[in-house]
N, C-alpha and C positions, 0 to 999 in steps of 0.2 A: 561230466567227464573229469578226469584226474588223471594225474598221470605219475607213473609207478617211481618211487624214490632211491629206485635203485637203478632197473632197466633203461625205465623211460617211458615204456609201454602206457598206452588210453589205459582204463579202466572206467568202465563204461558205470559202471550202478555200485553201491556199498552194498556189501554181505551181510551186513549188519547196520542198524540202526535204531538209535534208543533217544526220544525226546530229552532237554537240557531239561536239569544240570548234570552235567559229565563229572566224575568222581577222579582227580589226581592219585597219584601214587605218594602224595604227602595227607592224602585221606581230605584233602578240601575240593569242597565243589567250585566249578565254573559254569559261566553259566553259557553253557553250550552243546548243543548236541553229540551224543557219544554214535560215533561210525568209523565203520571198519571196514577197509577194502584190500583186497585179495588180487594178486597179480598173476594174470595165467602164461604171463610170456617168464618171467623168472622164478614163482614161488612165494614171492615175498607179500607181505600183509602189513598194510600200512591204517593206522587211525588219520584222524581228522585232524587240520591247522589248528597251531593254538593263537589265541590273540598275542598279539605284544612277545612275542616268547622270548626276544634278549630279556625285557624287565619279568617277565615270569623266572628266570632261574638267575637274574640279578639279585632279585628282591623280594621274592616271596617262597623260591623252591629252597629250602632250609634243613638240610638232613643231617639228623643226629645230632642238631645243635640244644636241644631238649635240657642235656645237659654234659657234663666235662667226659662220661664215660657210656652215654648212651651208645646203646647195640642192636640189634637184631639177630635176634636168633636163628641160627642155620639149621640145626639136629639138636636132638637131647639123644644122648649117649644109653647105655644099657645100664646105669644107674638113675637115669632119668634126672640127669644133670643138663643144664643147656651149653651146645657150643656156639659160640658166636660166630658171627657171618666172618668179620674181619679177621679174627682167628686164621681162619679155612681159609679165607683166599690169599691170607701171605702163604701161609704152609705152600698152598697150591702153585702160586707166583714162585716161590724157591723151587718147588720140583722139576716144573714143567719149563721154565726160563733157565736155570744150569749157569748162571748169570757168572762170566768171569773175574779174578781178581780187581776190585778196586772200579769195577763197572760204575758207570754215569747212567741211572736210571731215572726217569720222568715219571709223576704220577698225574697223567691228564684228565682232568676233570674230577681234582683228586678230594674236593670237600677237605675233611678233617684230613684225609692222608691217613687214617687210621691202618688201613692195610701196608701202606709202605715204611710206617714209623713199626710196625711190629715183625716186617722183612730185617728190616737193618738190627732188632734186636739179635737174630742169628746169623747175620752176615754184617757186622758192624763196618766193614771194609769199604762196604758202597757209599757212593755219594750221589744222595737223592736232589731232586729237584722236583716243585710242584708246580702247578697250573691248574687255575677254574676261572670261570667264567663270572663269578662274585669275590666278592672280597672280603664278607663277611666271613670265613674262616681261618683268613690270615691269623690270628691271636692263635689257632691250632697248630701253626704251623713255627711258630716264637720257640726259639731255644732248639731246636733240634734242624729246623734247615737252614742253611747260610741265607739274608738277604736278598742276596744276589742269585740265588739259585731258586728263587720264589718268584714268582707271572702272576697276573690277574689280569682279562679279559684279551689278552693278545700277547702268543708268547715272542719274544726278543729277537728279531733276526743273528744275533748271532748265537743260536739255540741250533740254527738250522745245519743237520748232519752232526751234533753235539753227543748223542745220545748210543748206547751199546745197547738199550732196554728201554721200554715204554709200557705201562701199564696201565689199563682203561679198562676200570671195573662199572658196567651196569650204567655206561655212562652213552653209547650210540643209538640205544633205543630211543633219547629222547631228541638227538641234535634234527633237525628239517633237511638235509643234505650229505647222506650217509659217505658215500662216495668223497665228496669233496673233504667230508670229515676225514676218513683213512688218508687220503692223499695229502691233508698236511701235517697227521701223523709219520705219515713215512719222508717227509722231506724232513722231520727233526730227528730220524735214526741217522747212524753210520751207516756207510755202505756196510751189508751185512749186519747192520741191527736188528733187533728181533720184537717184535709186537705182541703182546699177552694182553688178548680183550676179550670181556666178557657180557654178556647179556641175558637175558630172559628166554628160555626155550619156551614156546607159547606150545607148543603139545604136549610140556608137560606141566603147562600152569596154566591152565586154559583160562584165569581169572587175569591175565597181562593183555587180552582180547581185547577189553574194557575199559584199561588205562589209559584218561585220557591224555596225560604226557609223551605216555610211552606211542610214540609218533610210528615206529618200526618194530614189527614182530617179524625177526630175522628165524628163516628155516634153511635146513644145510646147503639148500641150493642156492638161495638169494646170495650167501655169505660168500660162499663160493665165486659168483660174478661179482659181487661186492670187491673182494679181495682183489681178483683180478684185476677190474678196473680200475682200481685205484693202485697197481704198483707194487702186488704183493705174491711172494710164493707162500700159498698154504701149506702147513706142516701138519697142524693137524686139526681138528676140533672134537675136542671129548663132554659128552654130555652125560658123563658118570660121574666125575669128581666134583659138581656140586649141584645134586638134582633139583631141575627147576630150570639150568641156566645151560647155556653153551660156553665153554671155553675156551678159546682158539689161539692156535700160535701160529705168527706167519711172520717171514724176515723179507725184508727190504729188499727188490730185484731190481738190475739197474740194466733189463730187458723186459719188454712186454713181455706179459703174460695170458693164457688164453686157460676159463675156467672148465672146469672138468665136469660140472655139472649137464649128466646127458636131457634130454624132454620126460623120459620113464620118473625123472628123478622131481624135474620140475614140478610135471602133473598131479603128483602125488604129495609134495608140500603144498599146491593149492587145492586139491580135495581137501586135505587136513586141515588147513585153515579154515575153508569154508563149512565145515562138519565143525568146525569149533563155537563160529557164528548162529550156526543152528543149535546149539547148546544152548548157546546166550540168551535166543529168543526163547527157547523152553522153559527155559531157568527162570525168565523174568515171571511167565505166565505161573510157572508152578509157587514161589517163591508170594506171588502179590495173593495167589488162593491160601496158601498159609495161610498167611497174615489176617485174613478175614475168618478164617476156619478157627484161630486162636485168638478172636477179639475180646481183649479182657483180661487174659490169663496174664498173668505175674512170669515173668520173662525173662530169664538174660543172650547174652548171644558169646557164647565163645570166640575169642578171636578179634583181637583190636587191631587188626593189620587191613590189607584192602577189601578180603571177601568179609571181614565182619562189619565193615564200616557202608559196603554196596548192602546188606543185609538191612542194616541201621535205616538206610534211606528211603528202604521198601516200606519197615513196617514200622515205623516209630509212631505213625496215628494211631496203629490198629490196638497193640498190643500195649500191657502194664513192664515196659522196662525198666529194670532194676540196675543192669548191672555188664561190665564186661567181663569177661573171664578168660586169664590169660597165664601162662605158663613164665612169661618171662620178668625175672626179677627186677631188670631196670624198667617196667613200664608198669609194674604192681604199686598202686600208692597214687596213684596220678587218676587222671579221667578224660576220656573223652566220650564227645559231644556231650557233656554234660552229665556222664553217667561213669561211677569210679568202676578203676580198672583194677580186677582182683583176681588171688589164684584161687584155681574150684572148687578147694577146700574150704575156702571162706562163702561161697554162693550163701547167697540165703535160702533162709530155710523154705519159705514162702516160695520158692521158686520150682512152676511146676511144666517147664517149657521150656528147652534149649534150641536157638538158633547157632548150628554151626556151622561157621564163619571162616571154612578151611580150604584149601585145594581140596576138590571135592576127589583126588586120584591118592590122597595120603588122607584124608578126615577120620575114615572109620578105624585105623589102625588107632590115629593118636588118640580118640574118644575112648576106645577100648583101655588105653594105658592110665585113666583117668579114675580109680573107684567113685568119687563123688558124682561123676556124672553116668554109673551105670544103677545108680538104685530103683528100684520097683516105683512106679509111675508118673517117672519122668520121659516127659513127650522130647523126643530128637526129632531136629527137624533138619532134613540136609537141602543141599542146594540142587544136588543130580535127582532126587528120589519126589 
């Protein structure tokens, strides 16, 4: 038994389950079983405890610290340029927040700050403040936020009601106390301050199932009692403005709140979830027959993000790996697991087998935009098929 991270609710059995080593969303294994459990009293869908987890995102979960302007990529645009993640969610952050004159806004759990240092490029007016949970990104934060307006691992009591604006990008999926997290989010807004938090939509990434960081795969209704419980009127949550994730705005109530989420609503975030877990197990079985169906063949895998690297750990005995292949400039030139990361124009020539290593709901679009990987007798191998 378990009990739901949001509700409270038992949860009797995992929907899913995959022998250790469990694969991070920093693409490192742990060595621990990967499971996933499914809540029928809220919706929500929670993975397995991590060890140690203060010193796992003290000192080993390290994002975009690779180098001074590393990114990830959100879209390639209709010239087949890439937009980057940070890009998109300040844009996003300025539309949907409408942030007032000379606003005090927080970026909690903010790493580099990379999103909020590229807001205040078009609202130079605001004055930011960060917070995270390490402090290995203080030097990112040098020269552009006051001192004084900088946290690390416990923000300042007198922080608390400080705030017009709070921003939490990709950051609640991985805290063990989702609840408790919002509610001391909302004690560092003003009365009437506004909350813009963002996460992973897992039905439309069905590879965040499998993260094992990612402790909470939040569906409109868990977020819903989530917000509730913790002190919050929802405004809105849009899962258009950057597909993959949910976006959510919700301002500080200084009245209980009861969620609007009806049982039709619930039921159906946890079929979904659970039809996502039977993916998973499919996917392992078809995925490991690959891999023996191509033993030998000269290999690369599209995709150095988390579904090419869960790829990597299936077949790296079976198959002759060469190579990754990857679209985005700051990660072209480097390598990992030990195999250089290249765009598909460079694949080798040698290479007669593509593992792609994509959200299996957007892969065949972006293979198609790819000429080097549509030539005559190259093997595609996807993850759904």
């Amino acid at each position: 038994m378990t009990s739901c991270r949001v509700c409270g609710s038992e949860i009797a059995v995992p929907s899913y389950q995959a022998s250790a080593p469990a694969l991070t969303s920093m693409m490192a294994f742990i060595d621990i079983p990967t499971l996933a459990y499914v809540c029928d009293g809220c919706g929500h869908a929670q993975c397995g405890d991590l060890p140690d987890i203060d010193s796992f995102y003290d000192t080993t979960y390290r994002i975009s610290l690779e180098s001074e302007d590393h990114d990830q990529i959100f879209a390639v645009d209709a010239k087949g340029h890439p937009i980057f993640r940070t890009d998109h969610q300040a844009a996003v952050g300025l539309r949907l927040l409408d942030l007032p004159q000379g606003a005090s806004i927080l970026d909690y759990g903010a790493a580099k700050a990379d999103t909020l240092r590229k807001m205040l490029k078009s609202r130079p007016d605001l004055r930011p403040h960060v917070f995270d949970v390490s402090s290995d990104y203080k030097g990112a934060w040098a020269g552009w936020v006051a001192e004084e307006d900088q946290a690390t691992y416990q923000a300042p009591a007198d922080w608390a009601g400080r705030f017009q604006a709070i921003i939490s990008h990709f950051v609640i999926e991985h805290v063990e106390a989702p609840v408790a997290f919002l509610k001391t989010l909302r004690d560092l807004l003003a009365p009437g301050g506004r909350l813009l938090l963002s996460m992973p939509n897992v039905v439309a990434n069905p590879g965040d199932m499998t993260v094992a960081d990612h402790l909470n795969h939040f569906s409109e209704a868990s977020l819903k009692r989530a917000f509730a419980l913790s002190g919050f009127v929802l405004e809105t949550i849009d899962s258009t403005a950057f597909p993959g994730a949910f976006f959510a705005v919700a301002s500080r109530s200084e009245t209980p709140v009861a969620s609007d989420a009806d049982a039709a609503e619930v039921a159906a975030a946890a079929a979904a979830a659970k039809q996502i877990c039977a993916f998973w197990e499919d996917a392992t079985a078809r995925l490991d027959g690959s891999a023996k169906r191509f033993a030998g063949h000269n290999a690369a895998i599209y995709g150095s993000g988390f579904y090419g690297s869960w790829i990597h750990s299936r077949i790296v005995g079976d198959v002759k790996l060469a190579a990754f292949l990857d679209q985005n400039p700051k990660l072209q030139g480097s390598s990992h697991f030990g195999r250089p990361v290249m765009p598909p124009a460079a694949m080798p020539s040698e290479t007669d087998v593509i593992f792609v290593g994509l959200n299996p709901l957007k892969a065949r679009e972006i293979i198609a935009s790819q000429p080097a990987l549509n030539r005559p007798g190259l093997d595609l191998v996807w993850i759904d098929e």
